[in-house]
C-alpha positions as CSV (number, residue, x, y, z in Angstrom):
1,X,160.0,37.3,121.6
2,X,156.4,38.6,122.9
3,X,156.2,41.2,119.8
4,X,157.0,38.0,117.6
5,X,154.9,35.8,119.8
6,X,151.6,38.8,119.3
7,X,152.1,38.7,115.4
8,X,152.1,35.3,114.8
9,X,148.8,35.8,116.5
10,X,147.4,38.8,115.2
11,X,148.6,37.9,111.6
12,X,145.7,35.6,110.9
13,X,143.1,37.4,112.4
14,X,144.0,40.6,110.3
15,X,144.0,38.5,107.7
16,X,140.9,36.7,108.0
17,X,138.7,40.1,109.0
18,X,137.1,41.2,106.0
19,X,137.8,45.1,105.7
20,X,135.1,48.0,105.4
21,X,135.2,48.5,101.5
22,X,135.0,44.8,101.3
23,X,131.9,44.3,103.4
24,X,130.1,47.0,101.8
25,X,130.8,45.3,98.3
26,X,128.9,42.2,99.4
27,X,125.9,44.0,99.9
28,X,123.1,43.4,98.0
29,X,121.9,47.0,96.1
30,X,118.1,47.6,97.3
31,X,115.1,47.9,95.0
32,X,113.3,50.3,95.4
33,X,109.5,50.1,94.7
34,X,107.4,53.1,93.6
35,X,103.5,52.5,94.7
36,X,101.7,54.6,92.4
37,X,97.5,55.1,93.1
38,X,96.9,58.3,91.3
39,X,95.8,58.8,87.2
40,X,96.4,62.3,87.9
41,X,98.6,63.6,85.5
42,X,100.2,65.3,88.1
43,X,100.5,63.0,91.0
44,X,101.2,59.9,88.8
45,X,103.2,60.9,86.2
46,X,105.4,62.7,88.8
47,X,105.2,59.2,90.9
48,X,106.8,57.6,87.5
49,X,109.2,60.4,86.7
50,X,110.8,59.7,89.9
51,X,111.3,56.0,89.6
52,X,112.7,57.3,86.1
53,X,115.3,59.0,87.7
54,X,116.3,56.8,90.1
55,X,116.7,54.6,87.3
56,X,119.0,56.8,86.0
57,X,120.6,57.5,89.0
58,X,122.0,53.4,89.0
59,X,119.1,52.4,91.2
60,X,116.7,49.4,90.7
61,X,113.6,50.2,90.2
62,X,110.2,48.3,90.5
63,X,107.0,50.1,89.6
64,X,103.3,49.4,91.2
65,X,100.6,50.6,89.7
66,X,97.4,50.1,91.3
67,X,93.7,51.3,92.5
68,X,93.6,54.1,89.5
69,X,97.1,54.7,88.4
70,X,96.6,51.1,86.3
71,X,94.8,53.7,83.8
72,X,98.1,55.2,83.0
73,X,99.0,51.5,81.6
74,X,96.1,50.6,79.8
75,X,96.3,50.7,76.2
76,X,93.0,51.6,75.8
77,X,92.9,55.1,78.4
78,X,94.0,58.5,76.5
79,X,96.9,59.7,77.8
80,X,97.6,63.3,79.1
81,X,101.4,65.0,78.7
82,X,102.8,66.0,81.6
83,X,103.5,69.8,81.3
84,X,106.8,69.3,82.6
85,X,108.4,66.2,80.6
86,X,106.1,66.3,77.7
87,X,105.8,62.9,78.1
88,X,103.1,60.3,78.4
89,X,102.6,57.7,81.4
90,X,103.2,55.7,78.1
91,X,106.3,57.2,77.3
92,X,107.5,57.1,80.8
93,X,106.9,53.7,81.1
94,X,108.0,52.5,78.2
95,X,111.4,54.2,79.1
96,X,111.8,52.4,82.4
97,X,110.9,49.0,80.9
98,X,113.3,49.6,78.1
99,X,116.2,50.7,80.6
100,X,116.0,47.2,83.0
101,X,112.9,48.6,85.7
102,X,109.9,46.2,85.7
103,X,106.4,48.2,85.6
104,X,103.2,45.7,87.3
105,X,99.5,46.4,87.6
106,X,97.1,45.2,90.0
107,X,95.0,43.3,88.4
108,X,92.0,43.5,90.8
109,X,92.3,47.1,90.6
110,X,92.3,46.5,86.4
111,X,89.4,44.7,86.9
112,X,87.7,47.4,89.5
113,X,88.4,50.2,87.0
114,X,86.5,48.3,84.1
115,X,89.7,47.8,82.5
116,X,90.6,44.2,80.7
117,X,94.2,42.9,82.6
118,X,95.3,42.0,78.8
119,X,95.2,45.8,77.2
120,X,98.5,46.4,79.0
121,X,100.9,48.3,77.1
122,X,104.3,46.5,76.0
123,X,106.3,45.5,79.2
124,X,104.1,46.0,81.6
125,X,103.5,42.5,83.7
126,X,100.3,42.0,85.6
127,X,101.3,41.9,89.9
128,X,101.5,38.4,91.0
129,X,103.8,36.1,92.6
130,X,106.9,37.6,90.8
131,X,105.8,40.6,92.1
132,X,105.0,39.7,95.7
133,X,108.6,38.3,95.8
134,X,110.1,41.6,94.8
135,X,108.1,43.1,97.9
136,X,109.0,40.6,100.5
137,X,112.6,40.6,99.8
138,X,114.7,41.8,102.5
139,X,116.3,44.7,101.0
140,X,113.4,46.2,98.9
141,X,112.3,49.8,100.0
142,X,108.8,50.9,99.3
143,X,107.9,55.0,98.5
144,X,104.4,55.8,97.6
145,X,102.9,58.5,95.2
């Protein structure tokens, strides 16, 4: 009668307790933000190579381009190939915009560089309030390059 009693009791709460492969279900998959300051075409195109392949990888990916790495989104700066990819800052972002990432530039930075905030290349959204939302949310992680 008590091992009856004990799982009419413990029934419900089995029940009702969500287990591990549920709970990790319900949690929200983290952006991750790559902070990119450098033109260099080592140091930024290596910064946007990686948030390509995280991208790949199945992660979400934000890019941030500001102080001089909003050069490598202006439509107006030449671009250098990387020696590794063979590939553009153009190219590379074009690539994450097309695959779901969202690219931003800082438009004070733009504006610091000499640069006009409209000769953005295609996809590339000028950091404001969308942006700052992206940043603050709780499960956004942050790498810089």
């Amino acid at each position: 009668m008590r091992l009856i009693l004990s799982l009419v009791v413990a029934l419900p709460l089995l029940i009702a307790v969500p287990l591990p492969s549920q709970a990790q279900d319900a949690e929200p998959t983290p952006t991750l933000v790559v902070h990119v300051t450098s033109d260099d075409a080592w140091a930024g195109l290596k910064g946007l190579k990686f948030a390509r392949n995280i991208q790949t990888a199945g992660g979400d990916v934000v890019v941030f381009l500001n102080v001089c790495a909003v050069t490598l989104a202006n439509a107006n700066v030449p671009q250098h190939a990387g020696a590794m990819s063979g590939q553009t800052a153009h190219d590379m972002i074009a690539e994450i915009v097309a695959a779901g990432g969202r690219v931003f530039t800082c438009p004070g930075c733009t504006r610091q560089a000499g640069l006009d905030v409209a000769d953005r290349i295609e996809g590339v959204e000028p950091g404001g309030p969308a942006f700052l939302d992206i940043v603050m949310a709780p499960d956004t992680r942050i790498i810089s390059f």
